[in-house]
C-alpha positions in Angstrom: -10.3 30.5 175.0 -11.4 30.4 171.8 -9.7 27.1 170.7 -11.5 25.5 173.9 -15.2 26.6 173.1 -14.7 25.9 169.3 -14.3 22.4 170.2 -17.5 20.5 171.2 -16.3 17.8 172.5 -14.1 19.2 174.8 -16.5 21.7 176.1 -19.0 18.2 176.9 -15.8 16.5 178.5 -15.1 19.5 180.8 -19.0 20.0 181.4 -19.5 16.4 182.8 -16.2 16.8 184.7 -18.0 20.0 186.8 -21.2 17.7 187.0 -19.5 15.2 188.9 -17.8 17.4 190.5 -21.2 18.9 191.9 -22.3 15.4 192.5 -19.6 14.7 194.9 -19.4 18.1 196.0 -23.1 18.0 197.2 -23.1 14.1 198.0 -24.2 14.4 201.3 -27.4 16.6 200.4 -28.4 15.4 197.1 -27.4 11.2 197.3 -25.7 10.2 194.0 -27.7 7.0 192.7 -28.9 5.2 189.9 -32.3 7.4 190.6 -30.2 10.9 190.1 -27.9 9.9 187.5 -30.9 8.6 185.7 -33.3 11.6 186.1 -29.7 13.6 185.2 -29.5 12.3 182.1 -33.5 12.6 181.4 -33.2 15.8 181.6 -30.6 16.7 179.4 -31.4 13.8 176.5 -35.2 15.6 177.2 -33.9 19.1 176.7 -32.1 18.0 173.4 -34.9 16.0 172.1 -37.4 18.6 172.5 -35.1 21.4 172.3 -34.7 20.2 168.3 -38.2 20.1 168.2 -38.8 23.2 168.8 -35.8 24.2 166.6 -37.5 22.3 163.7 -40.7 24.3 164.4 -40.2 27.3 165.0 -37.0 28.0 162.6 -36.2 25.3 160.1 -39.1 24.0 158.7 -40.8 28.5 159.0 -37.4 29.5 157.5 -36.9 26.9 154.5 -38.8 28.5 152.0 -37.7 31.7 152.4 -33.8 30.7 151.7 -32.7 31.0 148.1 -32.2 27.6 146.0 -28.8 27.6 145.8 -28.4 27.8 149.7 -30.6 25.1 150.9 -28.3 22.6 150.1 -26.2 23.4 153.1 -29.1 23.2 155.0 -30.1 19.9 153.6 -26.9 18.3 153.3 -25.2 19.4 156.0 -27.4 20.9 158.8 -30.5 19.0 158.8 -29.1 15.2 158.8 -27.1 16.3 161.9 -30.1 17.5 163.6 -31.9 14.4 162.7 -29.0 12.1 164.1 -29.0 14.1 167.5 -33.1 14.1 167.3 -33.6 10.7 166.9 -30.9 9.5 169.6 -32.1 12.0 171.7 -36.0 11.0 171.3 -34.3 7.3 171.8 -32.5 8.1 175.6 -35.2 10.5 176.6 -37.3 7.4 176.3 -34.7 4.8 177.3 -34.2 6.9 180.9 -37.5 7.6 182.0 -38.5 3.7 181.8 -35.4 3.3 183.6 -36.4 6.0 186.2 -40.2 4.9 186.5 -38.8 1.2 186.9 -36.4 1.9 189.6 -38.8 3.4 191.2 -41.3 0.9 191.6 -44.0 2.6 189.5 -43.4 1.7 185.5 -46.0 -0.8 185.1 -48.5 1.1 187.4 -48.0 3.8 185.5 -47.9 2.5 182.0 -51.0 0.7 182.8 -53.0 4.2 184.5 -53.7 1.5 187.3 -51.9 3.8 190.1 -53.4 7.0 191.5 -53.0 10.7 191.1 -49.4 11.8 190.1 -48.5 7.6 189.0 -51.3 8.0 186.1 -50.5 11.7 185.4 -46.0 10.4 184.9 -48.1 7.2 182.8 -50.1 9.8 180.6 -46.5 11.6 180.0 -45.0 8.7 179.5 -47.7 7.1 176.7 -47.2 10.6 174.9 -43.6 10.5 174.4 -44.1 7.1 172.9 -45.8 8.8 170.5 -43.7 11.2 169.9 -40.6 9.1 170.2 -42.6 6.5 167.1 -43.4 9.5 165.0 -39.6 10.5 164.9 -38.3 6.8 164.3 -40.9 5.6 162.5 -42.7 8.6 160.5 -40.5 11.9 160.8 -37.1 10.0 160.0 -37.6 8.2 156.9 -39.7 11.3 155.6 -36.8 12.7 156.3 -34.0 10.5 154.5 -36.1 11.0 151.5 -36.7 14.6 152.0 -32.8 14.6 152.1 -31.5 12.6 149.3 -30.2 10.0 152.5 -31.7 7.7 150.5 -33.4 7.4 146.5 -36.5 8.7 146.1 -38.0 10.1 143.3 -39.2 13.5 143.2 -43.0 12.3 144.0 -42.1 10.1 146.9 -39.9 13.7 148.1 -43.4 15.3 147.8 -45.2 12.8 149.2 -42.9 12.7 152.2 -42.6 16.4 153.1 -46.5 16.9 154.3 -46.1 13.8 156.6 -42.8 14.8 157.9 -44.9 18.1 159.1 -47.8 16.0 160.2 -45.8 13.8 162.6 -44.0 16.5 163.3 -46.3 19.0 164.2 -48.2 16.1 166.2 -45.1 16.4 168.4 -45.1 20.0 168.9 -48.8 19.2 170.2 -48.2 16.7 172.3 -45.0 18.1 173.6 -47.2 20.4 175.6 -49.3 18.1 177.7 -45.9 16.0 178.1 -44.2 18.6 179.3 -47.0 19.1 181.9 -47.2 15.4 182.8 -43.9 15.1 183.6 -42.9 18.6 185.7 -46.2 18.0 187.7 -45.8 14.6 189.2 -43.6 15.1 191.7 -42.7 11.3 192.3 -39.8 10.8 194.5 
């Protein structure tokens, strides 16, 4: 048992095995479609994106300066580039599936463009805020980063320099997070 749940990957393997099992399994009460699959993986590429979010809030970044110098550098060279990987992929999907679901459904551009009605503009509101967020990871948050973690050079000013928008952006997403979060469990569209 323990060789099983000490190996990631296998663990994912054997968890989307038992979610298509429930798919089929429940077929005839809860259709499996492009729709479901879609708002499937939403959720979980959501849950991971904002999940390390909140991680990077609430532990990392509050935790960092109270670890001693010679420890950090398993932080920083080992931990934190992972998290970033799975944060920035997850920011990217998260993204990538909701357009897919609001465009399946008929109401992307209506709600991109807050020309729809009701719970159409509230999903568009949502919508424009994890753009936001999703740009402040890509485009703000991860080259901070790389510098921040010696992924790239950077002298020891362009470091400092980097850190207090890292936290900016960063904390910008925490922010918006909330509103998002709201947008997007209280649309109830189809």
């Amino acid at each position: 048992m323990a060789k099983f749940f000490g190996n990631l990957h296998l663990v994912l393997v054997v968890g989307l095995v038992a979610a298509v099992a429930v798919m089929l399994g429940y077929g005839a009460s809860a259709p499996v479609d492009t729709n479901s699959v879609f708002r499937w993986l939403h959720a979980f590429f959501g849950i991971l994106w904002i999940g390390l979010l909140y991680y990077l809030n609430f532990v990392q970044v509050p935790t960092m300066p109270k670890i001693p110098a010679e420890q950090k550098g398993a932080i920083t060279g080992h931990i934190a580039p992972k998290v970033f990987f799975f944060f920035r992929y997850a920011a990217l999907l998260t993204v990538v599936t909701g357009l897919v679901i609001a465009f399946v459904n008929g109401y992307g551009h209506t709600a991109l463009t807050f020309s729809g009605e009701g719970s159409v503009n509230m999903i568009g509101l949502g919508m424009w805020l994890a753009l936001i967020m999703a740009f402040n990871v890509w485009f703000i948050i991860w080259p901070a980063q790389k510098k921040i973690l010696g992924i790239v050079e950077a002298s020891a000013e362009e470091k400092a320099a980097a850190a207090p928008r890292a936290l900016a952006a960063s904390r910008t997403n925490l922010l918006l997070s909330l509103p998002m979060l709201y947008c997007m469990v209280s649309a109830n569209l189809g």
